[in-house]
C-alpha positions as CSV (number, residue, x, y, z in Angstrom):
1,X,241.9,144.0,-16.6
2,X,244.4,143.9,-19.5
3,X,242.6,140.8,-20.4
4,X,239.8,141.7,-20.4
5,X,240.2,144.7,-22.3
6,X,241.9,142.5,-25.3
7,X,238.8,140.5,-25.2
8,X,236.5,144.3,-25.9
9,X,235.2,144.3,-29.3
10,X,234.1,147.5,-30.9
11,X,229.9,146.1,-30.2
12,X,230.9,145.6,-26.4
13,X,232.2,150.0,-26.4
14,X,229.5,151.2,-28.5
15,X,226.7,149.4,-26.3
16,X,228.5,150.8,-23.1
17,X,228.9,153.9,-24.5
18,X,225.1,154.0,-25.9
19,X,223.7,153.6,-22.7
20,X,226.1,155.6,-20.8
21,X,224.9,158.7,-23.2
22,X,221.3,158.0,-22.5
23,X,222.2,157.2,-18.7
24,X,224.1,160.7,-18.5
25,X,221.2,162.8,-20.3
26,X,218.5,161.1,-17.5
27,X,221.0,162.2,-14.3
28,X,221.2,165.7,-15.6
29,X,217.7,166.4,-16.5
30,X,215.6,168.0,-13.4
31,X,213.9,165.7,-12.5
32,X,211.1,166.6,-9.9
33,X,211.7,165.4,-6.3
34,X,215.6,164.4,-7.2
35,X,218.8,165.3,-5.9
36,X,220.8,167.4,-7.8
37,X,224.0,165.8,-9.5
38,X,227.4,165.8,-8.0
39,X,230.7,165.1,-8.4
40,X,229.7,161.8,-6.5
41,X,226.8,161.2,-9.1
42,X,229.0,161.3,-11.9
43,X,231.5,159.1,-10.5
44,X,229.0,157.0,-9.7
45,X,228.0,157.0,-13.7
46,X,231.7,156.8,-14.7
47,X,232.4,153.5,-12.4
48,X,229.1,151.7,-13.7
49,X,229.9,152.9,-17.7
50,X,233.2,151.4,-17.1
51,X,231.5,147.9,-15.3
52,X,229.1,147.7,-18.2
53,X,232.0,147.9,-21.0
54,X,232.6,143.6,-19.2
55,X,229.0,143.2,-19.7
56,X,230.0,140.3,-22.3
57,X,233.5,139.3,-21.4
58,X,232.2,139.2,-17.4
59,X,228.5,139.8,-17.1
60,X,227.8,138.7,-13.6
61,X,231.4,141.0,-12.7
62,X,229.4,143.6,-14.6
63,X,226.3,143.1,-13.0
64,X,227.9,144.2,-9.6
65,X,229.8,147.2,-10.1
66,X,226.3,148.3,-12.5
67,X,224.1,147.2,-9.7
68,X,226.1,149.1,-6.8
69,X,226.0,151.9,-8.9
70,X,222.2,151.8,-9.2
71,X,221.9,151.1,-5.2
72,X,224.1,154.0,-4.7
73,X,221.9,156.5,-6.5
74,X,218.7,155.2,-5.3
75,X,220.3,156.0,-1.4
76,X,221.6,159.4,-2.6
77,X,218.6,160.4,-3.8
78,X,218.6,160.2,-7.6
79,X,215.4,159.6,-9.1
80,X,214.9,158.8,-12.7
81,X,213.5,156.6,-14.9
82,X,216.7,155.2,-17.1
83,X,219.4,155.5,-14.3
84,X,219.0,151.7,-14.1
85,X,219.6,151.1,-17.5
86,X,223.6,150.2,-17.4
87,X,222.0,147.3,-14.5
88,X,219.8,146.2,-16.6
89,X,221.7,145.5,-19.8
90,X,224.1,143.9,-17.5
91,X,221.4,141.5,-15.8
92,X,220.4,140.6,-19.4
93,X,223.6,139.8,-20.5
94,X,224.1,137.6,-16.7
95,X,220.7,135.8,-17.9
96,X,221.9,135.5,-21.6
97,X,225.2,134.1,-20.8
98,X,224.8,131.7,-18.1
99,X,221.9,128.9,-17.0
100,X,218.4,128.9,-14.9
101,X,219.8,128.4,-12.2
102,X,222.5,131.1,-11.7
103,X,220.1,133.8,-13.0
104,X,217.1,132.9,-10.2
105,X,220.0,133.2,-8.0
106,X,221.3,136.6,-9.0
107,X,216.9,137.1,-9.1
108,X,216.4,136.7,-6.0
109,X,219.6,138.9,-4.5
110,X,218.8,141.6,-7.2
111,X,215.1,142.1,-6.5
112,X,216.2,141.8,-2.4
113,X,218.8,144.3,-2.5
114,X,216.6,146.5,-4.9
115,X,213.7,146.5,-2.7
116,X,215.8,147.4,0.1
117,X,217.4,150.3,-0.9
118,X,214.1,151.6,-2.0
119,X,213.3,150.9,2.0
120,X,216.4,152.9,3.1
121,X,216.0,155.6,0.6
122,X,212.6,156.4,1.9
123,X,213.4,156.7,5.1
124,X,216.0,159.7,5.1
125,X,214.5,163.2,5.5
126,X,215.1,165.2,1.7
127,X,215.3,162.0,-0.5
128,X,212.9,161.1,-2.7
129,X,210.6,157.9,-2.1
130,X,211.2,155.2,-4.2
131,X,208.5,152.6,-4.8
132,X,209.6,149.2,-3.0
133,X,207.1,147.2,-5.3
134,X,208.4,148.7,-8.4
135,X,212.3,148.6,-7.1
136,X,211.9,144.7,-6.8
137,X,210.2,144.2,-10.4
138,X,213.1,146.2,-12.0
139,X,215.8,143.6,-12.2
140,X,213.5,140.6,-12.5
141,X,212.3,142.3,-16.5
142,X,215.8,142.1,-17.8
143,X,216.5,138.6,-16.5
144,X,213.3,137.0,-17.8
145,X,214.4,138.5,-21.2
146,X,217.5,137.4,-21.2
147,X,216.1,133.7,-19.9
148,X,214.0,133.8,-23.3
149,X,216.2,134.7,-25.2
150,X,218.6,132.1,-24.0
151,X,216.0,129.3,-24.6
152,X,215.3,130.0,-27.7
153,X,218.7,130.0,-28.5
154,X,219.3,126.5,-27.0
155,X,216.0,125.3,-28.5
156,X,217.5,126.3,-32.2
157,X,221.2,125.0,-31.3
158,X,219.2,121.6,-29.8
159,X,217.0,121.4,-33.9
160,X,220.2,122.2,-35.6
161,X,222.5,119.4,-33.9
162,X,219.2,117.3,-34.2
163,X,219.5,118.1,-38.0
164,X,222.9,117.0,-38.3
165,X,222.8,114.1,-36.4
166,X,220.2,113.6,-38.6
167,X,222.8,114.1,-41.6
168,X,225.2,111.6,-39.8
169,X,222.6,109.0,-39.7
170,X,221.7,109.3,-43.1
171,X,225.3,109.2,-44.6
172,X,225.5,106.1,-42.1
173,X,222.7,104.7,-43.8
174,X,223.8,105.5,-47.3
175,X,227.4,103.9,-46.6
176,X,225.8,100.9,-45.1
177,X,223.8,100.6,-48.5
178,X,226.5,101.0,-50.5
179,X,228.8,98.3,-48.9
180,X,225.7,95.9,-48.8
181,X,225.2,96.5,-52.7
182,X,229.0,95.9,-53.2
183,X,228.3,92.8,-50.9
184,X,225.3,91.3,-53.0
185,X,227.5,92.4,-56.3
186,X,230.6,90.2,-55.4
187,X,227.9,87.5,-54.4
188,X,226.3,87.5,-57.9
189,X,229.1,87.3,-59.6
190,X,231.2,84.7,-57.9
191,X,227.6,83.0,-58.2
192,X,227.3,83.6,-62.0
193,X,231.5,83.3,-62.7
194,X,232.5,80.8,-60.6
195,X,229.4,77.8,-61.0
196,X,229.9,78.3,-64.9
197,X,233.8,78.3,-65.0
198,X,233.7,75.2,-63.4
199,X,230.3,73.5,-65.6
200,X,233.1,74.4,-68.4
201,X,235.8,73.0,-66.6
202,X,233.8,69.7,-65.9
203,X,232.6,69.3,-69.7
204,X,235.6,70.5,-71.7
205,X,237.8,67.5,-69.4
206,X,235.0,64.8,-70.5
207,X,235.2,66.5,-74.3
208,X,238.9,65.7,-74.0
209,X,238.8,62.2,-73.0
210,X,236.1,61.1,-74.9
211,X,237.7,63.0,-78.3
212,X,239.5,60.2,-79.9
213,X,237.0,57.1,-78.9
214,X,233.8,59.0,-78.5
215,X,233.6,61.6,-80.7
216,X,229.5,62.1,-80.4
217,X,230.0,62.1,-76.5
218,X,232.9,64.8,-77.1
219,X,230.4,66.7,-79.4
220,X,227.8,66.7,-76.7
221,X,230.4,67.8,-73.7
222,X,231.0,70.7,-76.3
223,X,227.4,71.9,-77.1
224,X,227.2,71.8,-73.2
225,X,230.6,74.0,-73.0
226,X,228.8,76.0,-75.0
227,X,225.0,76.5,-73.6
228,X,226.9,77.1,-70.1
229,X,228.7,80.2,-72.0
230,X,225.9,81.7,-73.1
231,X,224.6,81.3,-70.0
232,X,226.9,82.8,-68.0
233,X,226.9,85.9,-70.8
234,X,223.5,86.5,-70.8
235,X,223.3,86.6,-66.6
236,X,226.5,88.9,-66.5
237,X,224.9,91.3,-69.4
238,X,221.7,91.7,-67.3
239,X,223.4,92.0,-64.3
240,X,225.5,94.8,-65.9
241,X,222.5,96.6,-67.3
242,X,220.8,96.5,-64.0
243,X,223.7,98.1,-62.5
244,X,223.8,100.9,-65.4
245,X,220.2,101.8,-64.6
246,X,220.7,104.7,-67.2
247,X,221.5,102.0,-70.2
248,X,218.6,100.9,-72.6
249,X,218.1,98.0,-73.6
250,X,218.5,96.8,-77.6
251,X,215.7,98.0,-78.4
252,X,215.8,101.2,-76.9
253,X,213.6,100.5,-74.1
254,X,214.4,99.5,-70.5
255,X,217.4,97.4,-69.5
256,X,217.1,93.6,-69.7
257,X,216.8,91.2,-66.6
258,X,217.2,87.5,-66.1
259,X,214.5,85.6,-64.4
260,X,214.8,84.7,-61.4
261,X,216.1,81.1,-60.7
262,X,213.6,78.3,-59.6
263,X,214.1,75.0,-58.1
264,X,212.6,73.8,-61.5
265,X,215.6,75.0,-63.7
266,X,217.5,72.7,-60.6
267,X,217.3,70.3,-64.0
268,X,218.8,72.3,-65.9
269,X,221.4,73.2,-63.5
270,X,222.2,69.7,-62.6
271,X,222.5,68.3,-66.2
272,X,225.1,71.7,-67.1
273,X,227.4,70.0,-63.5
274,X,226.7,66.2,-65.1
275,X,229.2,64.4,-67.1
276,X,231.2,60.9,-67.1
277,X,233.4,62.3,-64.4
278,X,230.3,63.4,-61.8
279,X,227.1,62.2,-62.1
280,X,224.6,64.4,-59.7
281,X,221.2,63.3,-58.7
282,X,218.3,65.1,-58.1
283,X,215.7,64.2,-55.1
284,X,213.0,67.1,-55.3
285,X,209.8,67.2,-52.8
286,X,209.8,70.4,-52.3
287,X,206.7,70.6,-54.3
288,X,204.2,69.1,-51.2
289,X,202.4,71.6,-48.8
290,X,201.8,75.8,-50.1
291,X,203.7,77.7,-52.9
292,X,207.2,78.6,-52.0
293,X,207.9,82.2,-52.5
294,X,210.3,83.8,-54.9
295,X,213.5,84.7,-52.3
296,X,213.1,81.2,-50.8
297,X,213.3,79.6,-54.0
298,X,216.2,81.6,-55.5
299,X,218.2,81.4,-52.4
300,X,218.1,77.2,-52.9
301,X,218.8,77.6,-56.2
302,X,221.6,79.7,-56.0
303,X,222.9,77.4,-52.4
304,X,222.4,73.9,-54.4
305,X,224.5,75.9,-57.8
306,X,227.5,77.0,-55.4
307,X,227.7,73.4,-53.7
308,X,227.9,71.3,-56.4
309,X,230.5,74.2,-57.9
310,X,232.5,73.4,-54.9
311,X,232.0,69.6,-55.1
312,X,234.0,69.6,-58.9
313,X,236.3,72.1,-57.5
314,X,237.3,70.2,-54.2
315,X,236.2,66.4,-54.2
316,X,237.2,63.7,-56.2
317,X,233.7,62.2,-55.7
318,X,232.2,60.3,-58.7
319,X,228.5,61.0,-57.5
320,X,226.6,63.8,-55.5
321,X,223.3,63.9,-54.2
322,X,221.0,67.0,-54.0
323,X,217.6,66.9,-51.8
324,X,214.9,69.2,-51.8
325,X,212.2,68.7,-49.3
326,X,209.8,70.5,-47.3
327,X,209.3,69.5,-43.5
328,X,206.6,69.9,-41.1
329,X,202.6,68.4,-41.2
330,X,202.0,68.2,-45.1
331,X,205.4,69.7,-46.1
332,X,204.6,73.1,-44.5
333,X,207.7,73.6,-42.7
334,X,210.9,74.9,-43.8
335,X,212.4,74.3,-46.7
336,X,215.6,71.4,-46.5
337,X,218.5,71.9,-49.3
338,X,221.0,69.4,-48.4
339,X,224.1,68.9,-51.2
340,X,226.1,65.5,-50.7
341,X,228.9,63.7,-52.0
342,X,230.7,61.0,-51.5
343,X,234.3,62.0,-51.6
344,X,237.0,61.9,-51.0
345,X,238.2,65.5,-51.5
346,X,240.5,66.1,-54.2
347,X,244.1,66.2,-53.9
348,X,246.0,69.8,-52.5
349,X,242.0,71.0,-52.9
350,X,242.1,72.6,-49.8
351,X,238.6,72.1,-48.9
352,X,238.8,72.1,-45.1
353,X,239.9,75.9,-45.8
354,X,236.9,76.3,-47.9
355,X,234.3,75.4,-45.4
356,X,235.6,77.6,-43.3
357,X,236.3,80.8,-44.3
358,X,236.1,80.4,-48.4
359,X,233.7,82.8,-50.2
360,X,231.7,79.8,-51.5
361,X,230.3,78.6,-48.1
362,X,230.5,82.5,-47.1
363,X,228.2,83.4,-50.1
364,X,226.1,80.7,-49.4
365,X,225.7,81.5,-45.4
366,X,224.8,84.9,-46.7
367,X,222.4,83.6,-49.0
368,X,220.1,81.5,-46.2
369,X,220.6,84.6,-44.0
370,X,218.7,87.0,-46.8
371,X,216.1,84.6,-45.6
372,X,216.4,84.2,-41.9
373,X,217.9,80.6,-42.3
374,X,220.9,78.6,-41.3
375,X,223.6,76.5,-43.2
376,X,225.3,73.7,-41.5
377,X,228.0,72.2,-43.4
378,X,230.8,69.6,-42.8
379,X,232.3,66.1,-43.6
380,X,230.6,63.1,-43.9
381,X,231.7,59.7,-41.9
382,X,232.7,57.9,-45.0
383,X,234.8,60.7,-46.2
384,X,231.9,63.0,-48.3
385,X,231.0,66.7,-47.4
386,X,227.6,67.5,-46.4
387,X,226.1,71.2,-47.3
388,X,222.6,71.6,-45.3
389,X,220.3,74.7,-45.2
390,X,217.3,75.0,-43.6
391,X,215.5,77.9,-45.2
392,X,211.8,79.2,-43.9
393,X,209.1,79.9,-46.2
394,X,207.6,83.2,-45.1
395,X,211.6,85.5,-44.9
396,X,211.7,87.6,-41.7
397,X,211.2,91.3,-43.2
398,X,211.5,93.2,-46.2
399,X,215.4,92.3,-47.0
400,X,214.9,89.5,-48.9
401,X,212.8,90.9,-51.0
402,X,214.5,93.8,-51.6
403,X,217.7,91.7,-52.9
404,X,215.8,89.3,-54.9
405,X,214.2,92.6,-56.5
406,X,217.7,94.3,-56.8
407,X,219.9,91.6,-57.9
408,X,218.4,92.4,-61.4
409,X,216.5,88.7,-61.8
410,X,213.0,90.1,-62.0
């Protein structure tokens, strides 16, 4: 009891106390065809005040001693229409509090007992008669309150966890986004940095050894140095202004963006990797059969720029081979990039680690798969590396589209 009398707030008294007022004016009015008070009616009153103080803290507790209280004036005698009222607040709270099936259980004893008493009552000579009918419907209006209210509080708690599970999805959603972006980021620029740095690398080394004997040859290595700088500036300042969406552009309109690459800037790229040290030929058929579309044709680009990056950073080779072809009746299959050279790799170049966890094989792997492709890539018998992606023409879903569209090359 201590307990439970800790666990009392002042809402719990002043509800007990409420309907023990209203309960106490209804026993002592004269009511026709009623017994007259005693001390046994108001100890009655005093014992079901006190059971409905629990009415929160214990309602189905509550709901007894309230209930035996009710049975007991309805065999005494006592006849009035709010003497059930501490019961009933109880029952609605028991209805409230707990789940269907405890209150069609507490139903179905209620409305039995209720109707039985009325029964008894009627029976005794000097008591007034009850109505049975009415004595079963009594406890049964409170509980079917209480069941509503109950549902439509677990129908609101059930919408509001809804809503932030909701929440939790979309902040799921948002981080996966955001790692994705940082993802396709790092991609552009190691794809940008990295296949520049080491066209540089490649003409700035033929520039030096060709200074003293060949000085036009030297000149030419330079002018290349040079194109490939620009280059590689005006990719990073679009990809920059794309990300600072908020930036104008020199003439105060929107931000610049690069094009996006084709397999016929492959030229371009090729002639940028050339020099005495590597030569790099081009076998292109990907022209035969229907129109490749735009995500295809940037992922080979951007898979044919990173291979032949890695070929200068890790092979020794004097020649590579790049081959474009489309496969399938009239070149309307998928579209083959295969990257060859003929080795061997370059001393401490560590390409074995490269093709298999490196970013450069990892970007390009993620590259086919913007496009629902595959990349295969290994040594050759005679000592190359092979680089092989087989890349469909019509990209499962909206992805690839939604990169090539982001990555700022529009």
């Amino acid at each position: 009891m201590a307990s439970v009398a800790r666990r009392l707030t002042v809402r719990d008294v002043a509800l007990s106390v409420a309907v023990g007022c209203v309960t106490t004016a209804d026993l002592a009015a004269d009511v026709p065809g009623s017994g007259e008070p005693d001390w046994f009616s108001w100890l009655v009153l005093a014992l079901s005040v006190a059971g409905l103080l629990a009415h929160r803290v214990l309602p189905l507790s509550s709901a007894v001693v309230t209930g035996a209280g009710s049975l007991a004036w309805t065999l005494y005698g006592h006849i009035g229409e709010l003497l059930n009222l501490p019961f009933m607040v109880s029952l609605y709270f028991v209805a409230v509090s707990g789940h269907r099936g405890r209150t069609v259980r507490v139903a179905v004893v209620a409305a039995l007992l209720s109707g039985a008493a009325a029964v008894l009552a009627g029976r005794e000579a000097g008591n007034a008669v009850p109505s049975p009918v009415l004595e079963l419907a009594v406890p049964l209006v409170p509980l079917l309150l209480g069941e509503a209210v109950r549902g439509r509080r677990e129908l609101t708690a059930h919408y509001a966890e809804r809503a932030r599970h909701a929440e939790r999805e979309r902040e799921r959603e948002a981080d996966r986004r955001v790692r994705e972006e940082r993802v396709r980021i790092a991609r552009e620029l190691h794809d940008i940095v990295a296949h520049t740095v080491s066209a540089m690398t490649v003409q700035a080394a033929v520039a030096l050894d060709a200074l003293d004997q060949r000085p036009e040859v030297a000149r030419g290595a330079l002018w290349q140095v040079r194109a490939s700088g620009r280059e590689a500036v005006r990719e990073l300042s679009a990809t920059v202004a794309v990300l600072r969406e908020d930036g104008p552009g020199a003439d105060g309109g929107p931000p610049p963006t690069a094009p996006i690459p084709r397999l016929s800037q492959l030229e371009e790229l090729i002639a940028r990797m050339s020099g005495d040290r590597l030569r790099v030929t081009l076998r292109d058929g990907s022209g035969a059969g229907a129109a490749l579309p735009t995500v295809v044709e940037l992922a080979a680009y951007r898979i044919v720029q990173e291979a032949l990056t890695n070929v200068v950073k890790h092979s020794a080779a004097r020649t590579a081979g790049v081959w474009i072809h489309r496969s399938g009746e009239g070149g309307a299959g998928p579209l083959t990039v295969e990257v060859v050279d003929e080795g061997p790799p370059a001393a401490g170049s560590g390409r074995v680690g490269e093709a298999v966890g490196g970013f450069g094989l990892l970007g390009m792997r993620e590259r086919a798969a913007t496009v629902g492709g595959s990349i295969t890539c290994g040594p050759t018998p005679d000592g190359g590396f092979r680089v092989r992606a087989v890349l469909p023409v019509h990209p499962r879903g909206t992805t690839a589209t939604a990169i090539a569209t982001n990555t700022g090359e529009t």
